[in-house]
C-alpha positions as CSV (number, residue, x, y, z in Angstrom):
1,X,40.0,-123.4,92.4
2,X,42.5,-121.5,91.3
3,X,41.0,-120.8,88.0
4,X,37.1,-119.4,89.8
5,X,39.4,-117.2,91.9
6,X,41.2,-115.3,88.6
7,X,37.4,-115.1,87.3
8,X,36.0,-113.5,90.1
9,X,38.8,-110.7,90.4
10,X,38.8,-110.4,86.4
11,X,34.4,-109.9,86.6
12,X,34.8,-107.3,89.6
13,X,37.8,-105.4,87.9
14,X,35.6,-104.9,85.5
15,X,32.2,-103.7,87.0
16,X,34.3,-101.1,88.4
17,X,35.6,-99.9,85.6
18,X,32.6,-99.8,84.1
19,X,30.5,-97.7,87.0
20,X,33.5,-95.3,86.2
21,X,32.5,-94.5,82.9
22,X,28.8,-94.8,82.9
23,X,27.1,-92.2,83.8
24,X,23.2,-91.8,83.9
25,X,21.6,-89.3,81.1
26,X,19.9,-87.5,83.6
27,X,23.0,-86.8,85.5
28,X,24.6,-85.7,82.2
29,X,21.4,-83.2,81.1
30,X,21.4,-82.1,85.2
31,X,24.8,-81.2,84.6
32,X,24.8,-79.6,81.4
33,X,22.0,-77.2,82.7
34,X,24.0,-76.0,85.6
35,X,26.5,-75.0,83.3
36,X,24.7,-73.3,80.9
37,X,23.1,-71.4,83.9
38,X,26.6,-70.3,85.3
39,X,27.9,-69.2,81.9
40,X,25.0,-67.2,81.1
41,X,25.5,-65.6,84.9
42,X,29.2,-65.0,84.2
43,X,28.8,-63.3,81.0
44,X,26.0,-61.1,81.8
45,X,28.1,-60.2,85.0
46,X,31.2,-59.6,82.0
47,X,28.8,-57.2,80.0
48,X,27.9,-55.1,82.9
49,X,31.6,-54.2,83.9
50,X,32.3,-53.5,80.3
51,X,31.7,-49.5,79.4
52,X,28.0,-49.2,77.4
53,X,27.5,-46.3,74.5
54,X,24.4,-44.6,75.1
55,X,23.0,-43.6,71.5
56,X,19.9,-41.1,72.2
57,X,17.1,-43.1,70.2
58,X,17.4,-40.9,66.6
59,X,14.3,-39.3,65.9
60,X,14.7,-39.8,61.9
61,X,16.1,-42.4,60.1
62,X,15.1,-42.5,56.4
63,X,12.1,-40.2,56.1
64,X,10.0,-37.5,58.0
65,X,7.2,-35.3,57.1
66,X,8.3,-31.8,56.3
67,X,6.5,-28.7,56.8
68,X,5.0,-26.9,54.0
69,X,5.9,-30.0,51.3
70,X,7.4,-28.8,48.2
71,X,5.3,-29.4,45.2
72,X,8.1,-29.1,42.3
73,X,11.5,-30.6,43.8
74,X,12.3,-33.6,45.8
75,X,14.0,-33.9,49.2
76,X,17.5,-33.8,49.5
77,X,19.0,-37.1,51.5
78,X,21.9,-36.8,53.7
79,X,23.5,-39.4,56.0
80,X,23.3,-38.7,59.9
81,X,26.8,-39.5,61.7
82,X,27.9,-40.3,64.8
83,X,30.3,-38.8,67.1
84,X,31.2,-40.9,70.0
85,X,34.1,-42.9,67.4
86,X,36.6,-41.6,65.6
87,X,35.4,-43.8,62.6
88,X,32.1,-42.7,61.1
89,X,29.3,-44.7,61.1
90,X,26.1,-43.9,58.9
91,X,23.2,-44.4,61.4
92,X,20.4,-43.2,58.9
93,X,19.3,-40.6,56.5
94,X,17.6,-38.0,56.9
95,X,15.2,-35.6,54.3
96,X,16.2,-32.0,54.0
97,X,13.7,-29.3,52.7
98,X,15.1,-28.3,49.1
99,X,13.7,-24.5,50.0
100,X,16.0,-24.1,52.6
101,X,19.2,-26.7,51.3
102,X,18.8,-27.1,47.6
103,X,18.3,-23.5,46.5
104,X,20.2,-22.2,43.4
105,X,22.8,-20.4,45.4
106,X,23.0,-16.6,44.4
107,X,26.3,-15.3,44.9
108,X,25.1,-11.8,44.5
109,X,23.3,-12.2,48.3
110,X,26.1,-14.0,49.8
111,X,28.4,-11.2,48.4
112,X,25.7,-8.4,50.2
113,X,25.1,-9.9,53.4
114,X,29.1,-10.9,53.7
115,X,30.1,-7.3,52.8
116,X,27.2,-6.3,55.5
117,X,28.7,-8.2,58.5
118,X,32.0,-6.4,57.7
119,X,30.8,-3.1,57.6
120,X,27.9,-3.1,61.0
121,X,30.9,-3.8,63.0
122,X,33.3,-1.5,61.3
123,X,34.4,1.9,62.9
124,X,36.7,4.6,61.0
125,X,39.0,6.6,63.6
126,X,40.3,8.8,61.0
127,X,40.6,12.5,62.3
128,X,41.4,15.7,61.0
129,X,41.0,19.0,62.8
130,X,38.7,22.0,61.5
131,X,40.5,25.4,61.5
132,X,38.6,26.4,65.1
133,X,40.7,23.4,66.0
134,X,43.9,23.8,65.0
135,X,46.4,25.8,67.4
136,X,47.0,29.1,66.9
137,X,45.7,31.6,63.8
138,X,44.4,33.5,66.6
139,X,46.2,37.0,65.0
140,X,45.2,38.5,61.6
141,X,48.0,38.1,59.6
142,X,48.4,41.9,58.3
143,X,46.4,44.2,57.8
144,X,43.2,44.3,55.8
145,X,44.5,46.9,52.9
146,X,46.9,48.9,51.9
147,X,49.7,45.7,51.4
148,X,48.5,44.9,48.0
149,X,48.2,41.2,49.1
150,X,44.9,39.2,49.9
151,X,42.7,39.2,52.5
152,X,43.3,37.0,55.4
153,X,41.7,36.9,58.7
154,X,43.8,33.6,60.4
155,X,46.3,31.6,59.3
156,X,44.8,28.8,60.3
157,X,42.4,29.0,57.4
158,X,41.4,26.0,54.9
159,X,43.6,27.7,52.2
160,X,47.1,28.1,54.3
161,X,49.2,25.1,54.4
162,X,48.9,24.3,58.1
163,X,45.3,25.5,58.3
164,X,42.3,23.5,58.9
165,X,40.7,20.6,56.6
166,X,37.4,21.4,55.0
167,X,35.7,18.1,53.9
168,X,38.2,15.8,55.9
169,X,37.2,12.4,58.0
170,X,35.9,12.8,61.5
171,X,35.8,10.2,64.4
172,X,34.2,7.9,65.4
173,X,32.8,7.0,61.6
174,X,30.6,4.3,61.9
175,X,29.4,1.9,58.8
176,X,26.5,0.1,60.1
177,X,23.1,0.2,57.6
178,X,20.4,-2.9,58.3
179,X,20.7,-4.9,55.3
180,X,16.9,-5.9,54.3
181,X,15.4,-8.7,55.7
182,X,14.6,-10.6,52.4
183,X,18.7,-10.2,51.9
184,X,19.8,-11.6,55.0
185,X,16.8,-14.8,55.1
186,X,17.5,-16.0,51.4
187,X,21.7,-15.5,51.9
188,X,21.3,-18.2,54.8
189,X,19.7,-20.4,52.2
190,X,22.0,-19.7,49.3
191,X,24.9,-20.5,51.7
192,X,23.7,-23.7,53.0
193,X,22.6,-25.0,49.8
194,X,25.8,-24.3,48.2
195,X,27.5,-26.1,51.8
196,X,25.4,-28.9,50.9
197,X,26.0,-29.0,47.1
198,X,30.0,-28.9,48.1
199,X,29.6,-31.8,50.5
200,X,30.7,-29.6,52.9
201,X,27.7,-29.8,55.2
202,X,27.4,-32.9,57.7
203,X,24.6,-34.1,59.7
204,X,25.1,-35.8,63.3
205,X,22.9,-36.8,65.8
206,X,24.7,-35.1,68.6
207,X,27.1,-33.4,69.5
208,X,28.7,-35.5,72.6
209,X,31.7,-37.2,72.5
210,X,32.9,-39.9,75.2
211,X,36.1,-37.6,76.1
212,X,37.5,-33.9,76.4
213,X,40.8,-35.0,75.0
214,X,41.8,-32.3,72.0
215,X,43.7,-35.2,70.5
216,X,40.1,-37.1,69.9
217,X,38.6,-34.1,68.4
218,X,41.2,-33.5,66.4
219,X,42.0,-37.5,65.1
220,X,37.6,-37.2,64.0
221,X,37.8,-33.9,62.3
222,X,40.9,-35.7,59.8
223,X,39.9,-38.7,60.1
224,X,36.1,-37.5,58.3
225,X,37.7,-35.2,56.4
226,X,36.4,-32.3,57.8
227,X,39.0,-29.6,56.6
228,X,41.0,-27.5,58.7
229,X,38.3,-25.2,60.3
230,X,35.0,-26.9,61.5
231,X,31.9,-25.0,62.5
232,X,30.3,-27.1,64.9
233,X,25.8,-26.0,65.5
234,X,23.6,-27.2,67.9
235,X,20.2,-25.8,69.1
236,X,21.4,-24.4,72.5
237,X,24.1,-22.3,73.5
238,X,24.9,-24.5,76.4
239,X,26.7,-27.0,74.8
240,X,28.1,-30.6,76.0
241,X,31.0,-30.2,78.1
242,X,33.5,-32.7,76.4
243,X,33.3,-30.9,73.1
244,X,33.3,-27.7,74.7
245,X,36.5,-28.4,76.6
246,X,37.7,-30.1,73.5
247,X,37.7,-27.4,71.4
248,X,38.9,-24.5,73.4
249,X,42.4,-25.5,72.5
250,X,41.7,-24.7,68.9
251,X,40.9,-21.5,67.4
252,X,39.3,-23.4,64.2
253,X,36.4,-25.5,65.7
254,X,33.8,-23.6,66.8
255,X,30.6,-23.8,68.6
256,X,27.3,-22.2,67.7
257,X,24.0,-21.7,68.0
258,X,21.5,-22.1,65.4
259,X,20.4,-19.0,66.6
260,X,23.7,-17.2,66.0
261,X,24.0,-19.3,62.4
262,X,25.4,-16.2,60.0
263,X,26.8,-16.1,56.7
264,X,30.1,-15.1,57.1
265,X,30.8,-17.7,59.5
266,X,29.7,-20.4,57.4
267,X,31.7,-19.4,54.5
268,X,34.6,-18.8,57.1
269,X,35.1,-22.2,58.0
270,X,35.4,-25.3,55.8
271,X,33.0,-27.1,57.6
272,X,29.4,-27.5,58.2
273,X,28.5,-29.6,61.6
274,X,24.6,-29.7,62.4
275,X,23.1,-31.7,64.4
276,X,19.3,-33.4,64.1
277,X,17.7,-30.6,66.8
278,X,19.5,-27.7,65.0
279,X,18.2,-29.1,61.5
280,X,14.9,-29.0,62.7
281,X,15.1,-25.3,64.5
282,X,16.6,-24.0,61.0
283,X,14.0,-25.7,59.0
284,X,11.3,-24.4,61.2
285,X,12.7,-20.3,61.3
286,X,13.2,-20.3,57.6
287,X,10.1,-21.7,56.3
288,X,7.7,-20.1,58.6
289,X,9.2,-16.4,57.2
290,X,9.1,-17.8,53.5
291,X,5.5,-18.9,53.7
292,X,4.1,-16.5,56.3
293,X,1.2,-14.3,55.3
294,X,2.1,-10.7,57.2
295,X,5.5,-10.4,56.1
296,X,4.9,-7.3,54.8
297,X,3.0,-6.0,58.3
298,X,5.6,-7.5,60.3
299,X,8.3,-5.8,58.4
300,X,6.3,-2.7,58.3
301,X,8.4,-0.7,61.1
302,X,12.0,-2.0,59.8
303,X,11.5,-0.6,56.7
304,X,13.0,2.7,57.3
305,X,16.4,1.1,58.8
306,X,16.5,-0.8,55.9
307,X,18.3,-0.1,52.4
């Protein structure tokens, strides 16, 4: 009796053990499900608190049809950048026009249209005073004969120490002459093909950055390698408000234009920053005047201010 009792206990001990550990498989897949679903919620919820970089979708990558296609050179390549990390990343290429960034620089233009910019702007205040303005020499010296000595009608003549200056500077002296319009179109292109051919001209896609911190601006001009003085070109004068505000600390990063893109300033700073929109304004401007047919009409009533 004894013995059917132990048995018993033994044969129920171990049904419940095993309804412990058995578990149906469509419990188990039920289960598994469920948590898939709630991981999948909870790191979709994680990816929405995190901070998201907004690229603008890039309008080139490797290739794009260029205006007026050069017959006898090839396209020069360039990488496009970013600017929203310190570290550079290449996010495409992008074809430049060899007419307007693989010219054989002539350093004869440059020299003209630098030497122009410093002269329009360049006013001489050097003075001297003309005998009718120099005080006195109102008298006649002495008489007009009878002394033996010369004629003299004022002392305040040319020939007296003291007098008057004949041939001397007069103020204001301005040195402004309109340099010829050929001059100043193929100097842009000399200049940024020899940017280009000095690696010193860099492509990005914009020109926003995630903060107005100097510091940033600064840590991704040496982190690139940019030189000391960057000349940053966009195609609007209003530019984004982070850079802006970064950059006013600094009196060697600069923002421009690519209406307001000059010589001199290029070959001022180290630097050469243009973005996509600015790359395609610049192409546009210089190759509709080097392949336009009334150039010579349309020049036809600047011709006399020019030299």
């Amino acid at each position: 009796m004894a013995t059917k009792i132990i048995n018993k206990t033994v044969t129920e001990f171990s049904l419940r053990i095993t309804r412990c550990f058995f578990v149906p498989s469509k419990t188990i897949q039920t289960n598994a499900t469920l948590f898939q679903e709630r991981l999948e919620t909870s790191i979709t919820n994680v990816e929405e608190q995190l901070p998201t970089t907004i690229r603008p979708p890039l309008p080139i990558i490797h290739s794009r049809k260029l205006a007026f296609p050069p017959k006898f050179k090839a396209p020069r390549q360039v990488w496009v950048s970013n600017m929203d990390t310190v570290e550079e990343e290449k996010l495409g290429l992008i074809d430049l026009h060899p007419e307007v960034f693989a010219e054989r620089p002539r350093v004869d233009i440059i020299h003209e249209n630098v030497r122009w910019q410093q002269l329009y702007r360049h006013v001489s205040y050097a003075n001297t005073k003309m005998r009718y303005e120099v005080r006195g020499g109102g008298k006649k010296p002495r008489q007009q004969k009878g002394s033996g000595r010369s004629r003299h009608g004022s002392i305040r003549s040319p020939i007296w120490r003291g007098g008057g200056i004949v041939h001397g500077p007069r103020s204001p002296t301005p040195y402004f002459y309109m340099l010829g319009f050929n001059t100043r179109l193929n100097g842009l292109r000399s200049t940024l093909s020899a940017k280009l051919a000095q690696d010193d001209l860099h492509i990005v896609d914009s020109l926003d950055i995630p903060t107005d911190d100097p510091s940033y601006l600064e840590k991704l001009v040496e982190e690139r390698g940019w030189g000391p003085a960057v000349l940053f070109v966009d195609d609007n004068d209003i530019m984004p408000l982070n850079i802006t505000a970064a950059s006013d600390s600094y009196g060697h990063y600069n923002l421009m234009p690519v209406y307001g893109l000059n010589v001199y300033s290029m070959l001022k700073h180290h630097t050469l920053v243009l973005t996509l929109a600015a790359v395609e304004r610049l192409e546009e401007r210089l190759l509709f005047h080097l392949n336009r047919n009334d150039a010579a009409s349309a020049g036809q009533k600047y011709r006399l201010d020019s030299v």
